[in-house]
C-alpha positions as a LaTeX table, in Angstrom:
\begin{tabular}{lrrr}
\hline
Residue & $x$ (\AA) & $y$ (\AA) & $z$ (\AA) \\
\hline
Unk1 & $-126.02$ & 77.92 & $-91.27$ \\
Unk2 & $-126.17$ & 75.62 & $-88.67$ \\
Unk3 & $-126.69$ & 71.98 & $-89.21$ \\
Unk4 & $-128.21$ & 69.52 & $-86.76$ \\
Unk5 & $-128.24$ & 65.58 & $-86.64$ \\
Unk6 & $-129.83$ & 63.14 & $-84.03$ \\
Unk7 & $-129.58$ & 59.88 & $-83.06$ \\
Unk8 & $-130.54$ & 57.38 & $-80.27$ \\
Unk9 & $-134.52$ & 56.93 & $-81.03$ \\
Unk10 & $-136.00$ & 53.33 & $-81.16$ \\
Unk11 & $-138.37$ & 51.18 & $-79.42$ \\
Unk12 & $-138.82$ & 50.89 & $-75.56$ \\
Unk13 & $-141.00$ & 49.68 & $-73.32$ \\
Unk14 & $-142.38$ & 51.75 & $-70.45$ \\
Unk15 & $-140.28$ & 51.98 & $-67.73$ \\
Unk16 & $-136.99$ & 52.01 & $-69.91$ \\
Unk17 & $-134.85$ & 54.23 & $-71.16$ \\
Unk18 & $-133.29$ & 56.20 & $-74.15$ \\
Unk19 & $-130.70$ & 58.21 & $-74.83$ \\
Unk20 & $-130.72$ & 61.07 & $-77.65$ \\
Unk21 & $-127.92$ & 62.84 & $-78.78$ \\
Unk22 & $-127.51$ & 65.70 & $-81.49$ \\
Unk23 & $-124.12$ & 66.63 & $-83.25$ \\
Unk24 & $-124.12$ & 70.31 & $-84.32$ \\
Unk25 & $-121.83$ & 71.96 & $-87.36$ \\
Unk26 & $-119.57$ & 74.81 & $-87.09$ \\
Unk27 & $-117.50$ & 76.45 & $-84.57$ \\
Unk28 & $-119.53$ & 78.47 & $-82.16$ \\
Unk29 & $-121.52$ & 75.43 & $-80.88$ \\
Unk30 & $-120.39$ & 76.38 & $-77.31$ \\
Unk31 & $-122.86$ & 80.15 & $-77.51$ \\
Unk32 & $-125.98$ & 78.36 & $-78.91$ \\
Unk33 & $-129.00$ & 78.17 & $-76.63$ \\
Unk34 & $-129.41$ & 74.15 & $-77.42$ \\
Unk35 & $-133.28$ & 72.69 & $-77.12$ \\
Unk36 & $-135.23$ & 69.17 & $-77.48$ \\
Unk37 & $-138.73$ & 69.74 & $-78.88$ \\
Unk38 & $-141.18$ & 66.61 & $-79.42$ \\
Unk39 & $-144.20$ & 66.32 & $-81.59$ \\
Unk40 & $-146.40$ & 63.33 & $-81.12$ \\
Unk41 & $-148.89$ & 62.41 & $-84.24$ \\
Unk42 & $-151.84$ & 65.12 & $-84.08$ \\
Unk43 & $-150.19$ & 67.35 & $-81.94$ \\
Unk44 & $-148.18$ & 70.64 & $-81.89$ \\
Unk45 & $-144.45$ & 70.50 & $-80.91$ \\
Unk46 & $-144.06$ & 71.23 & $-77.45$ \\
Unk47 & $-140.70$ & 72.28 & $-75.44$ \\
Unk48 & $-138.92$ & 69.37 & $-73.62$ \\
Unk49 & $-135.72$ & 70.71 & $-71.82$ \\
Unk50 & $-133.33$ & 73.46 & $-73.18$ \\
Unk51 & $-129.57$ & 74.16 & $-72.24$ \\
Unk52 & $-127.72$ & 77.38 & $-72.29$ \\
Unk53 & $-124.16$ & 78.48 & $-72.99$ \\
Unk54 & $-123.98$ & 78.66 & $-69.59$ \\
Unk55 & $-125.07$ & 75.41 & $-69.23$ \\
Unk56 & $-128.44$ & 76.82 & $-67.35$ \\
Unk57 & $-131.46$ & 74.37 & $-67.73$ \\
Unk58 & $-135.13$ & 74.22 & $-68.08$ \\
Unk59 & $-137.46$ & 71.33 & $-68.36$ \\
Unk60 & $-141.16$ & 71.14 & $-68.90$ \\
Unk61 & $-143.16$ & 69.82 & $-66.23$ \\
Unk62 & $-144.09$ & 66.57 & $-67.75$ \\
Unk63 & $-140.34$ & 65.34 & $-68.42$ \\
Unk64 & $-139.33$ & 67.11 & $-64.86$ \\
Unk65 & $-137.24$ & 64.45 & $-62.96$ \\
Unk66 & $-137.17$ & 62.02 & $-65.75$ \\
Unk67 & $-135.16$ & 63.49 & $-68.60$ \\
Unk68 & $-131.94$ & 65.18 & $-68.00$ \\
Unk69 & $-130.38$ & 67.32 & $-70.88$ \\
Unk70 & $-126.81$ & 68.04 & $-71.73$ \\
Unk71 & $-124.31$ & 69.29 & $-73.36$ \\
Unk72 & $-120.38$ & 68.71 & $-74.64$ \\
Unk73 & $-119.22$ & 71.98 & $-76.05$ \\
Unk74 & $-115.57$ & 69.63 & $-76.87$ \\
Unk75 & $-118.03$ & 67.53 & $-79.60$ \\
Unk76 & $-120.33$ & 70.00 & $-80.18$ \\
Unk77 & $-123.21$ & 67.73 & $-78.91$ \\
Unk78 & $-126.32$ & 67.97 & $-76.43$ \\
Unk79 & $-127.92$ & 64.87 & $-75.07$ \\
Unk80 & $-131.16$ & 64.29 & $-73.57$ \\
Unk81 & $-130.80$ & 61.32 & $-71.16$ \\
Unk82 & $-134.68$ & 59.97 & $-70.85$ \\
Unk83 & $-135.59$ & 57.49 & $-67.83$ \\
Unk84 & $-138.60$ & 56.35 & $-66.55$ \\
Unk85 & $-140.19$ & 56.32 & $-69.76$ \\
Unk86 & $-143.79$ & 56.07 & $-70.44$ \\
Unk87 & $-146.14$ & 55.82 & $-73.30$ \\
Unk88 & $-146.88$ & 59.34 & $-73.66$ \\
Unk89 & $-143.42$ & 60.53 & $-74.09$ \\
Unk90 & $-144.24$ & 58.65 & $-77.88$ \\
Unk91 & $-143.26$ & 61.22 & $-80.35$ \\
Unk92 & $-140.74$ & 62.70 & $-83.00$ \\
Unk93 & $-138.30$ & 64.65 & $-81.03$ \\
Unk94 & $-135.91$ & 67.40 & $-82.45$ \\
Unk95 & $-133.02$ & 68.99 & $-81.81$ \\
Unk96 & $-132.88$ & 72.91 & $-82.32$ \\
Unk97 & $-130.36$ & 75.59 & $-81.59$ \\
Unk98 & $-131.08$ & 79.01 & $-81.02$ \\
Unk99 & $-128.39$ & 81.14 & $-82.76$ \\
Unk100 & $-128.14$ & 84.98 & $-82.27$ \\
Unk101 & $-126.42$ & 86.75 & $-84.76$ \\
Unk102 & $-126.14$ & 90.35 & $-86.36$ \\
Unk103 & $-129.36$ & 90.45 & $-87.66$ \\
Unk104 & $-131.50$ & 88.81 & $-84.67$ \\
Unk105 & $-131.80$ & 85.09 & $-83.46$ \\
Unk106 & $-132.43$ & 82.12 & $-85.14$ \\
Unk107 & $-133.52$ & 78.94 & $-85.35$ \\
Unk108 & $-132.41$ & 75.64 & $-86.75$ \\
Unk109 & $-134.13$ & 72.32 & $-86.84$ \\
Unk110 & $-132.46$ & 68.90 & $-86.77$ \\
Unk111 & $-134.83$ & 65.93 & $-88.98$ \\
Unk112 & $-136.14$ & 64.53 & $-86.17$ \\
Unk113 & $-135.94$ & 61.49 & $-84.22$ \\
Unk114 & $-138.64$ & 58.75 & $-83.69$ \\
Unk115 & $-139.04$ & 57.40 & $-79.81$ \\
Unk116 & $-141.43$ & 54.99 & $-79.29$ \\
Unk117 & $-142.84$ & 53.76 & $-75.66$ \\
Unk118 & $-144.52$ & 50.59 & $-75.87$ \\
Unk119 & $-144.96$ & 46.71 & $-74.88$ \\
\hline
\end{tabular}
């Protein structure tokens, strides 16, 4: 069981900027496959940025020069740095880490965390 917590949401105003972070339990932190989903009201969650073990990264097009993810194996925490912010980035984002283990791979959810781009 792994748990995830995240901080750093609030109020900004387009243009600004926000930084997440999410603290993960346990002791093998540093072989999880670490993501940030977002899920804006009415919508499915999409795929922001993910971070491998090997600290290999992918972002999704809309977020692509704007948010930067990382991680800190030491505090078993990943970051997503977001710049350049604009009102459609608006939404609940989540933490999740992909954990493989004997019997497959699998997923765990942090509670979410509310960003909010406006004037």
């Amino acid at each position: 069981q792994v748990q995830l917590v995240e901080s750093g949401g609030g109020l900004v105003q387009p243009g600004g900027f926000l930084r997440l972070s999410c603290a993960a339990s346990g002791s093998m932190f540093r072989f999880y496959t670490m993501a940030w989903y977002r899920q804006a009201p009415g919508k499915q969650r999409d795929l922001v940025a993910t971070i491998t073990s090997g600290h290999s990264t992918y972002y999704a097009e809309s977020v692509k020069g704007r948010f930067t993810i990382s991680r800190d194996n030491a505090k078993n925490t990943v970051s997503l740095q977001m710049n350049s912010l604009k009102p459609e980035d608006t939404a609940v984002y989540y933490c999740k880490a992909l954990v493989s283990g004997p019997g497959g791979q699998y997923d765990y959810w942090g509670q979410g965390t509310q960003v909010t781009v406006s004037q």
